[in-house]
C-alpha positions in Angstrom: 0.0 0.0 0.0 1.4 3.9 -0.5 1.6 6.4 1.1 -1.1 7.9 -0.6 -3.6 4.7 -0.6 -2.9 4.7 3.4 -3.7 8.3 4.4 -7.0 8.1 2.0 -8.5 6.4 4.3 -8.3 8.6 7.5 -11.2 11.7 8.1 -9.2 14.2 9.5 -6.2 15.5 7.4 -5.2 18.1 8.7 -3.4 15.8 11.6 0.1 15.8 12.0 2.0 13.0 10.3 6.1 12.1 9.7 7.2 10.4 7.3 10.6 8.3 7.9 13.5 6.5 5.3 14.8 3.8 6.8 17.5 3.5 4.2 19.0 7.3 5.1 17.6 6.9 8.4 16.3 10.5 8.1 12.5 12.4 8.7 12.1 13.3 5.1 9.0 15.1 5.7 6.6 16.5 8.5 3.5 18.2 8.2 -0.4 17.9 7.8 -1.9 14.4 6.5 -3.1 16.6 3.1 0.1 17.6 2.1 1.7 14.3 2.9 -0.7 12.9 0.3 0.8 15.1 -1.8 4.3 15.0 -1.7 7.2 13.7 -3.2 7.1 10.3 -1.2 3.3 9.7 -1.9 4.3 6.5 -4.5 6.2 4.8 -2.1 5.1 1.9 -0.2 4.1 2.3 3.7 6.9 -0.1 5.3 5.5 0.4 9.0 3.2 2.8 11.4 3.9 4.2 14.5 2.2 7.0 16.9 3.6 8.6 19.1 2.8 12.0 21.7 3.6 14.5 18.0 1.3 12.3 15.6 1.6 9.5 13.2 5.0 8.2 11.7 5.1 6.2 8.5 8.3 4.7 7.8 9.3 4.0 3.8 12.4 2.7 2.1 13.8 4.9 -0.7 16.0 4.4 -2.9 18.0 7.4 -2.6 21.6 6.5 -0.6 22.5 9.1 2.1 25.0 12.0 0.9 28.4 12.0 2.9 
């Protein structure tokens, strides 16, 4: 499922959600449910889903290697 199909499905988009690479292990975005449906990572499949006290993580793989 992506990131897109998965956030369809909730009422209230304006909640917070983060959205996590576990390959860079980096936050690669932050912000309302609406605009996460939106942006670039909206293609990529949902890997896991967490909550914690600031909102909803979703954790994705990219491909994109982290820049040293």
């Amino acid at each position: 499922m992506t990131v897109y199909d998965f956030l369809y499905v909730f009422n209230d988009d304006m909640e917070v959600v983060r959205i996590y690479d576990t390959r860079t292990e980096e936050e690669v975005f932050a912000g309302t449910i609406r605009d996460a449906m939106y942006c670039d990572y909206e293609g990529y499949e949902v890997d896991g889903v967490d909550l914690d006290r600031d909102g909803m993580i979703i954790t994705i793989e990219t491909d994109e290697e982290a820049e040293e």
